[in-house]
C-alpha positions in Angstrom: -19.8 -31.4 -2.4 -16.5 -32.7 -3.7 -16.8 -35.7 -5.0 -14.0 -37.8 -4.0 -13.9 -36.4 -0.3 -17.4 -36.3 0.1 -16.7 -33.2 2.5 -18.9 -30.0 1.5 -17.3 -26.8 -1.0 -17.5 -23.8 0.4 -18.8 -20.8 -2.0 -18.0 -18.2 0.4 -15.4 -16.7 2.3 -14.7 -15.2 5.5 -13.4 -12.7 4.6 -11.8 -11.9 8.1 -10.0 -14.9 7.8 -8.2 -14.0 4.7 -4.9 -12.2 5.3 -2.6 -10.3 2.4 0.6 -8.7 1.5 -0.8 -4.8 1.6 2.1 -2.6 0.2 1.7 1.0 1.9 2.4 3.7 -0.3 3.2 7.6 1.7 5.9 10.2 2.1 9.1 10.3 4.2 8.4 13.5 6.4 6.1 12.6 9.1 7.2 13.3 12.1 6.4 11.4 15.3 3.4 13.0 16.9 2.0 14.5 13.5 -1.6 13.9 12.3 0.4 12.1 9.5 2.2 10.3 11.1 0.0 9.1 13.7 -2.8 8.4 10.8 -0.1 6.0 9.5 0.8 4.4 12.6 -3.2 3.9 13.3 -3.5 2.2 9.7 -0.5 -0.2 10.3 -2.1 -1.1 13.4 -5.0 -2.0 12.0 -3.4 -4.0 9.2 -0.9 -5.9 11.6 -4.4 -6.5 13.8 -6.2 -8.3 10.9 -2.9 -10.7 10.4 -1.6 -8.5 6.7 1.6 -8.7 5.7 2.8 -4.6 5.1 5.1 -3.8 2.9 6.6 -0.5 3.1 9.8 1.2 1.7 11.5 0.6 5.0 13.1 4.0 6.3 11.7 7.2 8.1 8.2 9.3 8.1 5.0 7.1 6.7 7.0 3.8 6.3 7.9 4.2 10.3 4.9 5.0 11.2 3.5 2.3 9.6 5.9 -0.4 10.3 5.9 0.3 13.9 1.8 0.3 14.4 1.6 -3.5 12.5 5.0 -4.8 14.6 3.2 -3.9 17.9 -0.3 -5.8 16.8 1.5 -8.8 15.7 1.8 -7.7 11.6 4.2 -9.0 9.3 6.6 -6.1 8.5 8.5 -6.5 5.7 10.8 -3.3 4.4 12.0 -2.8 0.7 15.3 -0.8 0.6 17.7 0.3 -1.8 21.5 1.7 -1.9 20.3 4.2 -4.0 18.6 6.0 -1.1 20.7 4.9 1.4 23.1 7.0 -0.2 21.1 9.9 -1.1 19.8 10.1 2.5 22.1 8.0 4.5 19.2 6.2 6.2 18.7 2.6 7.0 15.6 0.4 7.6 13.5 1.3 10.7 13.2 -0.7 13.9 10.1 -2.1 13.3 11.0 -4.2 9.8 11.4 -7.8 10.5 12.3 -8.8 6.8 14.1 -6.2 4.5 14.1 -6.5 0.5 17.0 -4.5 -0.2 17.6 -4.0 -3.8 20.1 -1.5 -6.0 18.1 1.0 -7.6 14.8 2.5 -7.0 13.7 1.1 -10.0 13.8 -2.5 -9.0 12.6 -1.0 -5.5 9.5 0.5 -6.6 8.8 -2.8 -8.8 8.8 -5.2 -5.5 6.6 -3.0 -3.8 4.2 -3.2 -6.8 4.3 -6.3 -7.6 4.9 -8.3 -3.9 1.5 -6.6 -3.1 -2.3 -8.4 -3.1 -3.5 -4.9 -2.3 -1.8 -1.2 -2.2 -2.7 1.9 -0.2 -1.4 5.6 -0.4 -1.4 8.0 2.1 -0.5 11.6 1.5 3.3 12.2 0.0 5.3 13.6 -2.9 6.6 13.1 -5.9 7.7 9.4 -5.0 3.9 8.5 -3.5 2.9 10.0 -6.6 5.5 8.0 -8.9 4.0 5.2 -6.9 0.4 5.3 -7.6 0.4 6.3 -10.9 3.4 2.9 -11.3 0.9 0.9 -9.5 -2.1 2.1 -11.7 -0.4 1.8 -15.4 0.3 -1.6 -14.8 -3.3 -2.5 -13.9 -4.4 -0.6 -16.7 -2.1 -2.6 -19.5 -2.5 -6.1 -17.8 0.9 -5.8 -16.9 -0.2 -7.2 -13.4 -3.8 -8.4 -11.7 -5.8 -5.6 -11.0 -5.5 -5.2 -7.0 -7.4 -2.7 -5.3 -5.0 0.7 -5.3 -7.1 2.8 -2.3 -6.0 6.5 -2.0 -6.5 7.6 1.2 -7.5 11.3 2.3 -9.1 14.4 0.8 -5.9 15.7 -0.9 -5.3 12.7 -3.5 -9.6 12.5 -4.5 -8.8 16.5 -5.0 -5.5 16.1 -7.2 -7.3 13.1 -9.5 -10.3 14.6 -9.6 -8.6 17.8 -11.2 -6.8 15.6 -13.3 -9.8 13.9 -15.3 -11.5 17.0 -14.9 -8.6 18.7 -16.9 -7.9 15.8 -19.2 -11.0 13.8 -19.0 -10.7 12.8 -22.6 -7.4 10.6 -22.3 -8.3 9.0 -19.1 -11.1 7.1 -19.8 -13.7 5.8 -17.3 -12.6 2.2 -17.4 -9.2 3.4 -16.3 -10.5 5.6 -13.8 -12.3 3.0 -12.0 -8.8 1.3 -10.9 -8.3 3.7 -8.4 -10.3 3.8 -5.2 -10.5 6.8 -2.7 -10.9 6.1 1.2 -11.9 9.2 3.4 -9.9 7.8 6.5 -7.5 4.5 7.4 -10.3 2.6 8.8 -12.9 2.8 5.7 -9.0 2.1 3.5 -8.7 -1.1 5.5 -12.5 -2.4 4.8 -12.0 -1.9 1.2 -9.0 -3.9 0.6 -10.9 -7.0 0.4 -10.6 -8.4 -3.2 
């Protein structure tokens, strides 16, 4: 009971009422009517539908695919650009972003995503999904940031990370381990994102 306002403190939440910034980590080759892309578009529907703000890095394949699922459920869609990929690729946002983030570098790109984020998921990608992660994951595991969950979504990433402590089990320690989760599918992904 608070004491000045006599009105009852709540211990608990709901957590369906609590809505977050979830950044969405995945690659940029998707195409429309892939398994991965449409995986992507089902997860950003399901994030828009809960009321999340989703973060993405704002151009093609995954970051589409996800933008354009949590625009159409009513989502928050916000896209975090850079000139140094727009000149690389010569792309710009995707229809879906309603606020874009644009930046320089892909330095101080990669930084917002990590950082503006209450909760971060990776679907399947390269080398920059993997830059992304393992960003994401250092900076829990120095206190650099609040530990967030970091949900890896799919078969392939459990399989790459499991090889990985497998092969060097002795410099990645359990504690550091247990920083990243893994998700079998966008659905259970969503669940778990609950802090």
């Amino acid at each position: 009971m608070d004491p000045v306002t006599g009105i009852p403190i709540l211990t608990t939440y709901n957590w369906s009422l609590i809505t977050m910034n979830v950044t969405v980590f995945g690659g940029s080759s998707p195409q429309p009517g892939s398994p991965a892309y449409v995986e992507a578009y089902e997860l950003g529907r399901l994030l828009g539908a809960a009321g999340h703000t989703v973060l993405t890095g704002g151009y093609i394949g995954t970051m589409e695919a996800v933008s354009k699922g949590a625009n159409e459920t009513g989502g928050h869609v916000v896209g975090v650009t850079c000139d140094e990929i727009e000149n690389w690729r010569k792309v710009k946002k995707n229809a879906w972003v309603q606020e874009e983030r644009h930046f320089q570098t892909l330095e101080q790109r990669l930084i917002e995503l990590v950082h503006a984020c209450d909760a971060a998921i990776a679907l399947p990608g390269g080398p920059g999904t993997l830059t992304e992660i393992a960003l994401t994951w250092n900076l829990m595991i120095v206190d650099s940031m609040p530990r967030k969950p970091l949900i890896l979504v799919g078969a392939s990433w459990k399989a790459v990370l499991e090889e990985m402590f497998r092969s060097l089990g002795e410099v990645t320690p359990l504690s550091q381990r247990e920083l990243l989760q893994f998700a079998p599918d966008v659905g259970t992904a969503v669940a778990m994102i609950r802090i």
